[in-house]
C-alpha angles and dihedrals in degrees: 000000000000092000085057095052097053083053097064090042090066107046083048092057099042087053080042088057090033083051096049094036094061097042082057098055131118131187115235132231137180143194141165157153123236124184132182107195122194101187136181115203131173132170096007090158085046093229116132090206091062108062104207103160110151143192117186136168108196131147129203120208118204116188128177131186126199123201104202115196088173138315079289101061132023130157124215135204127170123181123191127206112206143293069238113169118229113257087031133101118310091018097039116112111298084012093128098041102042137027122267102257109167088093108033147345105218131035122041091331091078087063101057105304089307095282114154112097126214101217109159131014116154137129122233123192147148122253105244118276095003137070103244111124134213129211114187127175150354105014155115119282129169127186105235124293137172102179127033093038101262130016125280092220100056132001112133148119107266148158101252145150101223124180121187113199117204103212095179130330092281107037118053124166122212124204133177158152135217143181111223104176130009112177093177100071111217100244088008108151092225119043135190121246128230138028139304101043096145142074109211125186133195127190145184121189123174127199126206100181107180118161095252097045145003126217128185113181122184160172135196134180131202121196101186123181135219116267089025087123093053127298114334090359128102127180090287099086084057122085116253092054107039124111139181085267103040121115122204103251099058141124126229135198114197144187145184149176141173139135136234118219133191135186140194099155090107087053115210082043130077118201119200135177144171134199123187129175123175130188118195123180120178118222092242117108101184080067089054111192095002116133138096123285120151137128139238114202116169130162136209134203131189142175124218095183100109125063093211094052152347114239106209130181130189148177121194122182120193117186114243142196112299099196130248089099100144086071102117089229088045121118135174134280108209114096114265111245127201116233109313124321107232109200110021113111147124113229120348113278120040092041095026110230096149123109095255119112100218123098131292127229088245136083121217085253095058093065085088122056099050141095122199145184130199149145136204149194105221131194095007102191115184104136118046111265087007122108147172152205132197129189136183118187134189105190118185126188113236093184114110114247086221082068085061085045101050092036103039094163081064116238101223084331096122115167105261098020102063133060133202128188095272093052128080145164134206117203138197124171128172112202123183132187134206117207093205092172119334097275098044131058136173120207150181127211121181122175135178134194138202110201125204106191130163097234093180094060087045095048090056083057089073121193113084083347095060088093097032113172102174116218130170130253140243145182135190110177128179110202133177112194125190115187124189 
């Protein structure tokens, strides 16, 4: 009898796990892009005197997994390996049977040089019975754009609590909050003291989405402390908020706001258009006013009208520096940017813009103090599963050359990343792609660019521009892409 009954426990127990099991149970999806890149680079920095002609081979493999309850709740996770160059760390020879150990023996170096990369984890999911939707955790958020292909505000990969409303089928709000850097590491054994150690950011983004037009206004704020960056350093010794006058322990409060517009009403054109503004004002009284504050508008139009390609032109201006920058109250012009954008360009080299993995000329702070002008021929199609892509880009500096004179050190004025009003580029790339089967596509991209640049205002500079000699660049990259 007893024997009987322990029996039935546990066959009890074991419909009791299956039960719970099963409740527990997610389908599994996954997705990806793997590229393998093969690119040839010279002259990138544009200086004749440092040779830096380059040929790499290097892949980057981006896989995400996503862990599905029901259409109501899902979680996500996405891990990245590399850009890693062949022959180098982690696929460099006896890279896949032993641990990297040329630069450690413990920690992460002991799995292959520590080399998988966590880039999204978050859980979205709908508030029962309505159609709010929540996005928590680790993910990708960009603040609305309509030209350049993300915003150069804010585009990046961040911890964040995001809600989207639905107001009616044509009108959503979207409101969240992120935190961008935190130097004090929650059950870290060592701590910073003090105050100020994070970089918090709120946002509001409306979308008006009619069939005729669509339009996505917004605002954002950023309080960002002190020693947010590590100890004694804010976000002033990072790009996107430094100035001539900042120092490196200093707090910031920033705003922003803009809108994105789109319009199909003058079908078979499309009519885009951006507007950013950013305020930046540094905690430190004895600067008074300093800070950042500038804008970027640029607009887009293209005409659907042709099967075999779309014909696009478009014009962006970003405010730069003026000069006068030694006053002790004196910022910066130039909008402040948060991290580094990581979609926004014209063309596809010196903004980058292109499929290939590897770096751009540009810093996250050079997206501001330009103009530009360009047009392209997008999506040629002439041979079946064969297509192409054409630009043509006038950049002009509109930073003043007495910034170069009062800051000869260069604050973010890096030759090659930085344009004055005497410097100019002119840029023409030709990218194809092969459609071999639909998940996996091989491509070309070649770029060249003629450079303008004063080398008599960046000689004064000194350093590495003491000896200037100004050529031109070039890039020829192979890439086979699988996506999944």
């Amino acid at each position: 009898m007893n024997k009987k009954f322990a029996v039935l426990l546990v066959l009890m127990a074991a419909l009791v796990l299956g039960a719970v099991t099963s409740a527990a149970a997610a389908d599994i999806k996954a997705s990806g892009s793997w590229q393998v890149d093969a690119q040839l680079i010279n002259q990138w920095d544009f200086n004749k005197v440092t040779e830096d002609k380059t040929f790499d081979i290097g892949q980057r493999l981006r896989t995400a997994f996503s862990f599905i309850a029901n259409e109501n709740l899902k979680g996500v996770m996405e891990t990245q390996i590399g850009p890693i160059s062949w022959g180098n760390g982690a696929m460099g020879i006896g890279a896949g049977r032993t641990p990297n150990v040329t630069t450690g023996t413990s920690g992460a170096n002991v799995a292959g040089d520590g080399n998988l990369m966590l880039r999204k984890a978050y859980l979205d999911f709908k508030w029962p019975n309505t159609k709010v939707n929540f996005l928590v955790g680790f993910q990708s958020l960009s603040l609305p754009s309509a030209v350049g292909g993300g915003s150069p505000v804010l585009d990046d990969h961040f911890a964040a609590a995001a809600v989207v409303l639905p107001v009616t089928d044509a009108i959503s709000l979207v409101a969240g909050y992120g935190r961008l850097l935190d130097s004090n590491a929650y059950g870290a054994t060592t701590t910073l003291k003090g105050h100020g150690t994070t970089t918090d950011v709120e946002f509001l983004i409306g979308s008006l989405d009619f069939k005729a037009f669509k339009l996505e206004p917004w605002v954002a704020y950023a309080d960002a402390g002190r020693q947010t960056a590590g100890a004694g350093a804010g976000v002033t010794t990072l790009a996107g908020f430094q100035s001539a006058n900042s120092t490196a322990s200093e707090g910031v409060r920033a705003y922003w706001g803009g809108a994105a517009f789109t319009m199909t009403a003058l079908d078979p054109f499309k009519v885009m258009a951006d507007f950013n503004y950013g305020k930046a004002t540094y905690n430190n009284g004895s600067k008074g006013s300093s800070g950042r504050s500038g804008f970027l508008f640029d607009a887009q139009v293209d005409y659907t009208g042709l099967s075999m390609m779309t014909p696009s032109a478009f014009f962006a201006y970003s405010s730069g520096e003026n000069g006068n920058s030694t006053k002790s109250s004196k910022g910066s012009e130039r909008m402040p940017v948060v991290g580094t954008p990581q979609n926004y360009a014209l063309g596809s080299f010196w903004l980058q813009g292109g499929d290939s993995q590897y770096a751009s000329l540009y810093s996250s702070d050079t997206t501001m103090g330009y103009w530009a002008l360009g047009a392209s021929l997008k999506d040629i199609k002439l041979i079946d599963k064969l297509s192409h892509t054409v630009n043509l880009i006038y950049f002009k500096g509109t930073n003043n050359v007495d910034y170069l004179k009062e800051n000869t050190t260069g604050t973010n004025a890096g030759y090659s990343k930085f344009l004055t009003t005497k410097d100019s580029l002119w840029e023409v790339d030709l990218n194809s792609k092969y459609q071999v089967y639909e998940e996996l596509t091989l491509a070309l991209e070649l770029g060249y660019i003629n450079q303008n640049f004063d080398q008599s205002i960046w000689r004064a500079t000194g350093g590495a521009n003491a000896n200037l000699v100004t050529k031109d660049a070039y890039k020829a990259a192979l890439l086979m892409m699988y996506s999944f």
